[in-house]
Each structure stands twice: as structure tokens, then as C-alpha cells.
N, C-alpha and C positions, 0 to 999 in steps of 0.2 A: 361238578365233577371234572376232574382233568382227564383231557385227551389222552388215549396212549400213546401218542409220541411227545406226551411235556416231558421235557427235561428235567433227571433225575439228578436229585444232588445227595451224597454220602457224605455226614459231619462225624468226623472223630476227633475227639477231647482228648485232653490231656493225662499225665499220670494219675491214677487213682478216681479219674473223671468218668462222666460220661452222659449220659441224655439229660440229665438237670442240670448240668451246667450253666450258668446266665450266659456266658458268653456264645454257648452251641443255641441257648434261646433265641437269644438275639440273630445270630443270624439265620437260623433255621425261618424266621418271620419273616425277615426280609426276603428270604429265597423265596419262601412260600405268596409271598403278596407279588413278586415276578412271573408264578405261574409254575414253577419248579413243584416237582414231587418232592420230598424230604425222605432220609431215611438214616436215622439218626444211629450211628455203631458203637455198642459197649461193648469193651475188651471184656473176655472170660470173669466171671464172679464179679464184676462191676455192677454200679446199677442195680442192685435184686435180682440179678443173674446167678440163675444157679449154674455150680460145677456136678460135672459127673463123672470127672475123671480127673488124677491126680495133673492137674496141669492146669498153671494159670498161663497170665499173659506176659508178653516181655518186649523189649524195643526190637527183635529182630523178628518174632515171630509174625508170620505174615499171611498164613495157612486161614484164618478166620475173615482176613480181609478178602482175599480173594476167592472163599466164599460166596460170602453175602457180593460182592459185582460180579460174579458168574449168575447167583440167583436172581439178582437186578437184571442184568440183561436178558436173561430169561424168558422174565415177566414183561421186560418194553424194550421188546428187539430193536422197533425201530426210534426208541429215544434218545438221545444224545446223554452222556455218563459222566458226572462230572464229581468231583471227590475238593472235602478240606478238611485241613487236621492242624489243629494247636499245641504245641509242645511234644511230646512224645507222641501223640497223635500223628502228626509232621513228618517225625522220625519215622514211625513204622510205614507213613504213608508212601515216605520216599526212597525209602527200601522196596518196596511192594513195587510202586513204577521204574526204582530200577532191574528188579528183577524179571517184570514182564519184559521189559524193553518192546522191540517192534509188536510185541501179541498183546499192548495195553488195551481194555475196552474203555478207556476213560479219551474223552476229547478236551477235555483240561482237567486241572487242578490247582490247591493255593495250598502254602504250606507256612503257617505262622509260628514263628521265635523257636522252629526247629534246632535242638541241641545241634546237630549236627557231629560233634566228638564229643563222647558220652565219658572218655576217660579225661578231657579238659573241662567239660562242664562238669565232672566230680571233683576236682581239686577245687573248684569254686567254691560247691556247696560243702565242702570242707574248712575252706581259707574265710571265706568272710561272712560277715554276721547275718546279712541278708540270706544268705544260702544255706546260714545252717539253722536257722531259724525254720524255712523252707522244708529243709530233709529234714527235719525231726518234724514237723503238725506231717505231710510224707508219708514219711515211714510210722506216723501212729493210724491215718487215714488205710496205708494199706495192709498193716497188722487187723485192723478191725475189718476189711473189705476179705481177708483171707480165713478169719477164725472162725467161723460158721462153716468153713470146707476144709479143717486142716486135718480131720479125720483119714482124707482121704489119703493122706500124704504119707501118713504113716506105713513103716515098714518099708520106703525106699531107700534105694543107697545113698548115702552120705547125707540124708536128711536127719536134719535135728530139730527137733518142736522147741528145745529149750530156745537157742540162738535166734527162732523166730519169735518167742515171746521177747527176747532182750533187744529186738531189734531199734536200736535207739535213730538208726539215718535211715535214706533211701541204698545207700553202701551197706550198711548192715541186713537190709531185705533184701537183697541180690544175692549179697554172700548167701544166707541161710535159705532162699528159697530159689530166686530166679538162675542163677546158675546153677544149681544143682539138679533141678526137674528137665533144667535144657541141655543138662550136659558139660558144662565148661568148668575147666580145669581152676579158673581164677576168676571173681570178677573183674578184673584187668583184662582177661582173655573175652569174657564177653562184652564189656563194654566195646571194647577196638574192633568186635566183630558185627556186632550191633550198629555202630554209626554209620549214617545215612551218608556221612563224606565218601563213603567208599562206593556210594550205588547212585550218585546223582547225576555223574555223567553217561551213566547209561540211560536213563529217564529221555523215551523217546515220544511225549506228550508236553505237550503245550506247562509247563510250571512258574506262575507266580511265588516266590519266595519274600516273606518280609520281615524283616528283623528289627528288633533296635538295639543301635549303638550300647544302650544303658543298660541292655538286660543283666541283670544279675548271676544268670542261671542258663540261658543260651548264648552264652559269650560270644564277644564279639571275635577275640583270637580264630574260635571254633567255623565260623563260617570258611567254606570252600571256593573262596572269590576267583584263585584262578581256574580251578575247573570248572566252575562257573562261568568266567568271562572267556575261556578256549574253547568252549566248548563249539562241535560244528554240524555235528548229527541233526536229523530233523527232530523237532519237538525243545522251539526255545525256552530256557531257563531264563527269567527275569527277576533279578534280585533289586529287591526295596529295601534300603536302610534308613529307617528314621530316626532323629538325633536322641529324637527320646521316647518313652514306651513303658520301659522295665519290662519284665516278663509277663504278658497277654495286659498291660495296665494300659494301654491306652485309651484316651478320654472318649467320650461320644460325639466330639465335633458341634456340627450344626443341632446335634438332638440330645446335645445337653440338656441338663446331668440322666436322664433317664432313655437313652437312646441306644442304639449298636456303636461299638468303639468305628472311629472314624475307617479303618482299614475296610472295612467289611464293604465301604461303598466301592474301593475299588476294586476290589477280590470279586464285587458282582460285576461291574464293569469289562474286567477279565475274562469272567464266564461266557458274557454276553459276545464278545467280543469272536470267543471261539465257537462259538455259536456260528457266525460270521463266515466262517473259515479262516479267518486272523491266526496265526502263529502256525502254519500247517507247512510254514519252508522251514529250510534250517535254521539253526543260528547263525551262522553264519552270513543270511542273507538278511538279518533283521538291521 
């Protein structure tokens, strides 16, 4: 049994993901053989999650997140809070630490192949084949993660059941669902309001960031390098780019072929590290 004050760690997945993920497996074991509590977060209707309300999940919303680490801290006041998110995961994560700013209860976090501009990582999964491949398995994954709850949807405004059955991209299921239950005028309009570029120099916690160069789909354009490298508030942002990757593909390193991808050892390393009190100046001072 773990003490009440082991170190709690919050995994959130990717689009249309969530607690069976291999990737969130993988390192959910590694945290857990560290000594870490686990507490794995599926967005609305994900997972076997049921809805109960006309409202699923979306990259901005952030309402669910800070939830569940109110309810964490709750339960292990005196534990140390620690959060990571992969792909849109990432995104909402780093929305959520920008928006707390100085009132985060997290003492770090890692944030992997984050879109970071959600309207440049849609021309991607438009333009090349990798990406549209991507948005359509996507958008059939979260057609079928929504159909068991589209009941509820019915009779709101500007909602149409047809345009979510024809939903052929991840562009197509914004349009037909996720802007319309959140309100925006365009998916253009919510993408641009949704990207984490806009909320990472607020983020005033310890954040590991790691991308790769090749991603597909969290492009390389879309990262925030100079607000990232200017940045001077306390709570340093540390960006890792690796030459190669693709999006969450990186290989298992030393625990090939059947291991956690090689990043994960140092995402723990990080953790451990804030553990420490490591990263508690600014950036500036690092």
C-alpha cells in the first residue's frame, strides 16, 4: 500500500484515447514501479464513459481536468501533483497550466507531440497523406466513441446528426459537433482559440515539452520556440526535439521491441527531478 504522500501522477491520452492506450500503459507501469499513485483521465464519453449531458470533450475544454486535481489534492494533500499528456492530451494539459498560472497544484508536468496550433496542424492532416489517413481512422474512432450518446444532442442549436454521421475527418467532427456544443462560430475560430500556443507562457510549473522534428501531425512549424525560449516567469519550460519520432512513434530504446518508448525514461527523470525542487526558479535563471 502507498503512503499518503506518494506522488500522484495524472496520464491523459490522446485524441479519441484514453486509459488502454499502450502508450498511457506503458508508462503508467513505469511511474507505478517508481512508487507513484496513477490516476489515469478519460475525456467525456471516452473509454466506456458514459455522458449525461449534451456535451462532449474538446482541446480547450478544461473544466474536467481541473476537476479530477482538485479531487487529487483533496484525497493527498500532502502529495506532490504531477500530470502528462500526449497529443491533444498535451494540448488541453497545457491550456489547463496556462490558465491556472501561479494557483497550479501540479509541481511538474511533460507534455508529448503537443499540436500546439491546432489550425496548422489541420492543414497537415489535410495536405499529406500521412495525415489524412490519420483524420479519417480519427474521425471514424470518434463518430463511433459519440454514437451511443448522440441522443442527447438532439434538439440543440445548430446541431445536425446528419453532418455527424458524414463526418469523414477530425475537421468534419468539429465542424458537426465540437464547435457547435462549445459555441464557436467556425472551426477556424475554435481551433485558434483552443491552441495551447496561446497559454504556455503563462504555465507557471516546472513543463517538460518533447516533440519530434518528423511528426506528421504536431508539426514542427506549430511549435512556440520563442515563447518558449523568452520565456522568464518562474516555472521553466524545457523543450526536447528529437530528429525523429513521428507522432507518439518513438521506439522502446534499451527495452526493445516490447518496452516504454525511450522518452518516458526521461519524463521520469523530470518528475524525479521536481521532486527535488529542481526547476522552482525561473527560466530565466536555468
Amino acid at each position: 500500500k502507498l503512503p499518503d504522500d506518494a506522488p500522484v501522477l495524472i496520464l491523459m491520452s490522446g485524441i479519441a484515447g484514453g486509459s488502454h492506450d499502450k502508450y498511457l500503459k506503458h508508462f503508467m507501469r513505469r511511474a507505478s514501479r517508481a512508487g507513484y499513485r496513477c490516476v489515469a483521465f478519460n475525456c467525456r464519453g471516452t473509454a466506456n464513459s458514459p455522458l449525461t449531458t449534451p456535451q462532449f470533450y474538446s482541446a480547450s475544454f478544461t473544466g474536467d481536468v481541473r476537476n479530477v486535481v482538485d479531487e487529487v489534492k483533496g484525497r493527498w494533500p500532502n502529495a506532490h501533483l504531477f500530470a502528462v499528456g500526449w497529443s491533444l492530451g498535451a494540448n488541453i494539459l497545457t491550456n489547463f497550466l496556462g490558465e491556472e498560472g501561479d494557483d497550479a497544484k501540479l509541481t511538474g508536468a511533460v507534455a508529448m507531440c503537443n499540436p500546439f496550433d491546432l489550425n496548422a496542424c489541420d492543414v497537415a492532416l489535410q495536405d499529406g497523406f500521412f495525415g489524412t489517413v490519420y483524420s479519417r481512422a480519427m474521425a471514424k474512432n470518434m463518430r463511433a466513441l459519440f454514437a451511443p450518446h448522440e441522443h442527447l444532442f438532439q434538439g440543440l442549436p445548430n446541431y445536425d446528426n446528419e453532418l455527424v454521421g458524414n463526418a469523414k475527418t477530425v475537421r468534419d467532427f468539429d465542424e458537426a459537433v465540437t464547435r457547435v456544443t462549445f459555441g464557436f462560430p467556425s472551426v477556424d475560430a475554435y481551433y485558434d482559440a483552443s491552441s495551447s500556443r496561446l497559454k504556455i507562457g503563462d504555465v507557471r510549473v516546472p513543463l517538460l515539452v518533447v516533440q519530434a522534428k518528423d511528426d506528421p501531425i504536431a508539426v514542427h512549424s506549430a511549435v512556440p520556440r520563442d515563447v518558449i525560449k523568452g520565456k522568464t516567469t518562474k516555472g521553466p519550460v524545457v523543450l526536447v526535439e528529437t530528429e525523429s519520432g513521428g507522432h507518439l512513434g518513438w521506439t522502446a530504446g534499451a527495452e526493445a521491441p516490447f518496452g516504454s518508448p525511450w522518452p518516458d525514461v526521461g519524463a521520469m527523470q523530470f518528475f524525479e527531478a521536481c521532486r527535488r525542487g529542481v526547476g522552482r526558479m525561473s527560466s530565466g535563471d536555468v
